[in-house]
N, C-alpha and C positions, 0 to 999 in steps of 0.2 A: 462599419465594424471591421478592425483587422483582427489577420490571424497572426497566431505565433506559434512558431516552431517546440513540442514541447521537447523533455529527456528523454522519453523513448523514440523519438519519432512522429507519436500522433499531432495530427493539427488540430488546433482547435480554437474557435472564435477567442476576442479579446473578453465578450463577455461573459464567456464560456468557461473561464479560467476560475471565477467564485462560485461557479455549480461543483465542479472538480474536487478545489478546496473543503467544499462541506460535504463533497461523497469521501473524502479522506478521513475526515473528522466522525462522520456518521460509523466509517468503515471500524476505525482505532478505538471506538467507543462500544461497540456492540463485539467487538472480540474484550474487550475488558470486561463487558459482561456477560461472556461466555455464551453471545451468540454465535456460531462459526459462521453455520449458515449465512444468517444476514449480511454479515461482516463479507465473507467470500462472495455473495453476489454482489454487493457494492462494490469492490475490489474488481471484481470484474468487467462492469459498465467504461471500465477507460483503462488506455494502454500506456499510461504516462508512468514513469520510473517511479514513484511515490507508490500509486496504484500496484505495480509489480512489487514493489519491496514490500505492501501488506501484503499481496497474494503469497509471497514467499513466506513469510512468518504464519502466515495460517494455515499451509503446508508444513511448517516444522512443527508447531503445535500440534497435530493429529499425526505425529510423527511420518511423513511421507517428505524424507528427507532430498530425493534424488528429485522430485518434482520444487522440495524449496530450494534448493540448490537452485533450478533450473531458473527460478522469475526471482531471486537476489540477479540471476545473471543480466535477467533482461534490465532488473531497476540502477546495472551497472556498477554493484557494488559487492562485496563477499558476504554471504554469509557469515553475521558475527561467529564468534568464537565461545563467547560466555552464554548466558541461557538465556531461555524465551521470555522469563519476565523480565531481562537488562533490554530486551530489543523493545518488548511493549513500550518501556519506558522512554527509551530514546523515541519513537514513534509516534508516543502522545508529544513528546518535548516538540518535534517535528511538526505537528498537525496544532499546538496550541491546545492539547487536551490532558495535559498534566500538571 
């Protein structure tokens, strides 16, 4: 089993890569339906850039902008500019859940 280097940095098995994928998906989906919680602990279990860009978005949604700020930084990308349901959107488009 190899590993691969991910976007934030974490490593993680080859076959460790479709558990990730569906904590993404788990994650995108339970903030659609207005789980934070769940959705933020899911988001949590991995430090790969996909994972940080829900962490950020479920920090702007409870509005704690200087903490979403902070993990858009880690998932290497800005903070969009338009609102929290354009980013949901893009996010499921992202995870295959839209």
């Amino acid at each position: 089993m190899g590993n691969t280097k991910g976007d934030a940095g974490s490593t993680t098995t080859t076959k460790g890569a479709a558990g990730v994928a569906e904590h993404h998906t788990e994650a995108v989906a339970a903030a659609r339906d207005g789980r934070w919680d769940d959705a933020h602990r899911i988001a949590q279990e991995h430090d790969d850039a996909l994972s940080s860009r829900i962490h950020g978005y479920l920090h702007w949604v409870e509005g704690d902008l200087s903490n979403a700020r902070y993990w858009y930084g880690r998932a290497g990308v800005e903070m969009p500019e338009d609102g929290v349901e354009d980013e949901l959107l893009r996010l499921e488009g992202i995870v295959g859940a839209g």
